[in-house]
C-alpha positions as CSV (number, residue, x, y, z in Angstrom):
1,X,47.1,163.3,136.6
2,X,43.5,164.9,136.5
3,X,45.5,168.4,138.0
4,X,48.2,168.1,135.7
5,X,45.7,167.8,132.5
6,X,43.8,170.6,133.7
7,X,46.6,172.9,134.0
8,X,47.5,172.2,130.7
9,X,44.7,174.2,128.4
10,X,45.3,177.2,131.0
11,X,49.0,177.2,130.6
12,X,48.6,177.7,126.5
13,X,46.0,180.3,127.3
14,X,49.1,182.1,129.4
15,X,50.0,185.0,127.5
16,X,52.2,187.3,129.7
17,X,53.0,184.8,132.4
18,X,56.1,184.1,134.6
19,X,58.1,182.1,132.3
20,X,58.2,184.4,129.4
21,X,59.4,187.5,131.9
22,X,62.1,184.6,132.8
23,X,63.4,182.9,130.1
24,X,61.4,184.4,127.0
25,X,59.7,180.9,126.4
26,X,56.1,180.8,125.4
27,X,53.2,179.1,127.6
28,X,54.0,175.9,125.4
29,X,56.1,174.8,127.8
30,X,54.0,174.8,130.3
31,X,51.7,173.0,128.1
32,X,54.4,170.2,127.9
33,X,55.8,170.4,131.3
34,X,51.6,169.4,132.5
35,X,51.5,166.9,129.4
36,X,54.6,165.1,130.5
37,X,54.1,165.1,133.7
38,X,50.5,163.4,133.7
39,X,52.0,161.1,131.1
40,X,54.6,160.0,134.0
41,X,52.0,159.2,136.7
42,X,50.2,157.1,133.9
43,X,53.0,154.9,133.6
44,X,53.5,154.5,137.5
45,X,50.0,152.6,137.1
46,X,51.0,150.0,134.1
47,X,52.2,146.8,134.6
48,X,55.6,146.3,134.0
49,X,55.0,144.7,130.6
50,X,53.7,148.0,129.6
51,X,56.2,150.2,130.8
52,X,58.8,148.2,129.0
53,X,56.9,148.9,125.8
54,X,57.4,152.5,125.9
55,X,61.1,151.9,126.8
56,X,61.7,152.8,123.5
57,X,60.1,155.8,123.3
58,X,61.8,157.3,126.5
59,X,65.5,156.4,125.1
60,X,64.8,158.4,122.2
61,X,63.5,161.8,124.8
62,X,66.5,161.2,126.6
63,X,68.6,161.1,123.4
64,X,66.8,164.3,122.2
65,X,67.4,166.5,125.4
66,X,70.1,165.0,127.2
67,X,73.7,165.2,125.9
68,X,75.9,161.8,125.7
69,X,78.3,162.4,128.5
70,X,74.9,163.6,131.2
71,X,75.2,160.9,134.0
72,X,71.1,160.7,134.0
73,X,71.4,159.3,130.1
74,X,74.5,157.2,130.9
75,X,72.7,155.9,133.8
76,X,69.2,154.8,131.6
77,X,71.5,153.6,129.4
């Protein structure tokens, strides 16, 4: 988590980097992609309870970047 949270202010710093000569996306996504991915290893250390809490939460990311018939939202479903 602690790498992934570091990377983050560095990747917003990113100006010119790799994934704007690739796909023409700014350094936010990097920003996000370290964000999210701490966030993930945070919830392999709550207790079930807690995960369930956020179940919410991840059924509406899935809803927003996943389209109805993609067999990863079907499967969370």
């Amino acid at each position: 988590m602690e790498i992934h949270l570091a990377k983050a202010p560095a990747a917003e710093e990113e100006v010119f980097g790799w994934r704007r000569l690739w796909s023409g996306a700014t350094a936010r996504e990097g920003v996000w992609s370290n964000l999210r991915s701490a966030d993930v290893l945070l919830l392999q250390l709550v207790s079930d309870q807690e995960a369930a809490g956020r179940a919410s939460e991840v059924m509406t990311l899935v809803e927003r970047h996943l389209g109805k018939d993609d067999p990863q939202r079907i499967r969370l479903a």
